[in-house]
C-alpha positions as a printed Julia matrix, in Angstrom:
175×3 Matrix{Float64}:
  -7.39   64.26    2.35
  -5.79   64.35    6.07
  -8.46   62.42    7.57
  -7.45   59.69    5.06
  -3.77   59.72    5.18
  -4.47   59.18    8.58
  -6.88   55.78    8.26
  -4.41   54.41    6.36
  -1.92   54.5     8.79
  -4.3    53.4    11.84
  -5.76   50.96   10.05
  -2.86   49.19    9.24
  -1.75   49.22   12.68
  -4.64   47.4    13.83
  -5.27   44.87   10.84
  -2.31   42.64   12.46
  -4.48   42.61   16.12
  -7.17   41.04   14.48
  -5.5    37.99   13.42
  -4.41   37.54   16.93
  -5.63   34.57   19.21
  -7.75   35.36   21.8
  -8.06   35.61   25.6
  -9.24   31.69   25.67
  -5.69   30.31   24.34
  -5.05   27.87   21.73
  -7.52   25.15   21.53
  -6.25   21.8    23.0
  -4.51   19.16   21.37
  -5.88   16.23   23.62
  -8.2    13.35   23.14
 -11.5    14.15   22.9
 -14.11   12.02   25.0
 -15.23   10.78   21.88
 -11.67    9.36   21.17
 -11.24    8.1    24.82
 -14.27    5.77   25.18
 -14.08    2.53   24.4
 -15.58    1.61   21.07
 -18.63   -0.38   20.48
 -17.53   -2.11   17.45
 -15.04   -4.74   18.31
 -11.48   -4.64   17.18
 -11.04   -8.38   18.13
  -9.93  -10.17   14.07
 -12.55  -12.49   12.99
 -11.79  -15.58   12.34
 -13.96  -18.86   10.92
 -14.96  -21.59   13.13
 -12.74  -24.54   13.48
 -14.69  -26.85   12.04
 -15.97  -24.87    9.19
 -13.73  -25.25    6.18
 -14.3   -23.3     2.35
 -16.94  -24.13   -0.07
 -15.54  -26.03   -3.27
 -15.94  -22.5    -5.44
 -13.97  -20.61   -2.57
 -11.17  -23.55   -2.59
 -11.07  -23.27   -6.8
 -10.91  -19.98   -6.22
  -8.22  -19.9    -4.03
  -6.34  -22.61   -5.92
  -6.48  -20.07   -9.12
  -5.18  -16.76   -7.41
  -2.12  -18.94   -5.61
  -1.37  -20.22   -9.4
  -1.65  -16.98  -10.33
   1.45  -15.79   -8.14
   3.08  -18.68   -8.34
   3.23  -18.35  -12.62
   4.25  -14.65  -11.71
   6.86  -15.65   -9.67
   8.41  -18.17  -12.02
   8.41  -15.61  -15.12
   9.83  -13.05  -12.53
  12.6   -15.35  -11.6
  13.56  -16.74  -14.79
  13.89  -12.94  -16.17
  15.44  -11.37  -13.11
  19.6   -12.73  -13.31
  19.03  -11.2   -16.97
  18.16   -7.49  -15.8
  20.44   -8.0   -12.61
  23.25   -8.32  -15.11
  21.55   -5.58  -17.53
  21.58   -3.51  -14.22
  25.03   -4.31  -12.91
  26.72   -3.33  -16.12
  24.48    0.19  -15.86
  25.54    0.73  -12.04
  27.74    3.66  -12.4
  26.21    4.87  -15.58
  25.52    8.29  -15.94
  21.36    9.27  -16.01
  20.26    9.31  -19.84
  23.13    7.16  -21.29
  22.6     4.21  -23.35
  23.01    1.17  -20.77
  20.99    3.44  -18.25
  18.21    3.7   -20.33
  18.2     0.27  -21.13
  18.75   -1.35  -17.64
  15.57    0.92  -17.19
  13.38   -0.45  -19.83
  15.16   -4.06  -18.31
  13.45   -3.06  -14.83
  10.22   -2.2   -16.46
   9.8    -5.91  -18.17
  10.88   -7.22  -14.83
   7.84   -5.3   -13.64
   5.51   -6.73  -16.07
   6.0    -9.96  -14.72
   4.94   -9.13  -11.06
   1.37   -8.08  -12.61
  -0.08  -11.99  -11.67
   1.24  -11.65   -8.01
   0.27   -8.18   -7.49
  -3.27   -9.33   -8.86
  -3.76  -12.26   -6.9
  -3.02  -10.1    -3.38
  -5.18   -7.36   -4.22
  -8.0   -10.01   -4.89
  -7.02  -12.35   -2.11
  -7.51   -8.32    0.35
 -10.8    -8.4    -1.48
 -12.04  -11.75   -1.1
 -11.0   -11.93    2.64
 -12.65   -8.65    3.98
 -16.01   -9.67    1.66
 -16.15  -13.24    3.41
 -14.95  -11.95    6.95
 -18.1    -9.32    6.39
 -19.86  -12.33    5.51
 -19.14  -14.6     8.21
 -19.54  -11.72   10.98
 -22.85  -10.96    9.65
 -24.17  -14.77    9.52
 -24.0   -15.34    5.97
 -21.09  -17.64    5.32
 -19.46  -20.1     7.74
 -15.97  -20.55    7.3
 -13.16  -19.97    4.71
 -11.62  -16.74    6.24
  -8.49  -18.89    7.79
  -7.78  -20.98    4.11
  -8.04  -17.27    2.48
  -5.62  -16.12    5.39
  -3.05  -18.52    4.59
  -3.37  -17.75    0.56
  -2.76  -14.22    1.2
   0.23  -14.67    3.66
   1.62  -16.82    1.17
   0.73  -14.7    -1.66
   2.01  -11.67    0.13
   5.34  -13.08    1.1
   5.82  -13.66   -2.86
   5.09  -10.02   -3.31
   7.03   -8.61   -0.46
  10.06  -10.97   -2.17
   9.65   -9.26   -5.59
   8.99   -5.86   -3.87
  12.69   -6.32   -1.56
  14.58   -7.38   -5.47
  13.11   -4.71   -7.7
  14.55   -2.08   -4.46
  17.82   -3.78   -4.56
  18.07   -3.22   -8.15
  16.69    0.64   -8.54
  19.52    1.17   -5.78
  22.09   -0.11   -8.24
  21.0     2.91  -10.49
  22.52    6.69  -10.47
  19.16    8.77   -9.58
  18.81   11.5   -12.16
């Protein structure tokens, strides 16, 4: 029994050592070469040829996702001064009260409406990284600069609804 009471004791002074570092320091936090060299791959954005333009099907294509946002951002325009005012009248509401909840449920319509725009991006990201694969690797000649401009234009829609629906949530008591 005394050559155990004493273990204990001993080895619970040295359990703490062993999580210690050791004589070589802490590893280092720098680039490694790896990270440093230049990579092979370039980082330079691909772009079409000037003179190439998009296929007919790319063009439709296009045409349909830009309608898309565009009959998102009518519906979300013609329903937003509605919740604005829904939301106004909630502003100093407390959390769980009546015209809270239903400037909420107001928002969440609103949101519905953004569901063409938000659509059209994600596809428009799609469609430009397949046909900028495409065109890198030979098998397409052009269109990457008219899907550009869709998706800018698409984007700036979204980035508009994004900036209102903020606005409004900050008119809201947090719960």
């Amino acid at each position: 029994m005394i050559v155990r009471s004493r273990a204990i004791p001993l080895f619970l002074l040295l359990l703490p050592s062993a999580c210690a570092g050791g004589p070589g320091g802490y590893p280092s936090l720098g680039k490694r070469a790896a990270e440093v060299t230049p990579s092979i791959v370039s980082q330079a954005p691909i772009s079409a040829p000037e003179s190439a333009s998009a296929e007919p099907e790319l063009q439709s294509r296009l045409a349909e996702l830009t309608g898309m946002a565009e009959r998102a951002r009518a519906a979300f325009d013609a329903r937003y001064d509605d919740v604005a005012r829904q939301v106004r009248a909630a502003g100093a509401a407390p959390v769980s009260s009546e015209s809270w909840v239903a400037a909420h449920v107001a928002l969440g319509k609103l949101e519905e409406t953004r569901y063409g725009s938000d659509f059209a991006l994600a596809s428009l990201d799609t469609l430009y990284g397949e046909r900028a694969d495409a065109v890198a690797l030979g098998k397409a000649s052009g269109g990457v600069a008219e899907i550009a401009a869709a998706r800018d234009a698409v984007s700036a829609i979204v980035a508009g609804q994004n900036g209102r629906m903020e606005a409004l949530r900050g008119m809201l008591v947090s719960p």
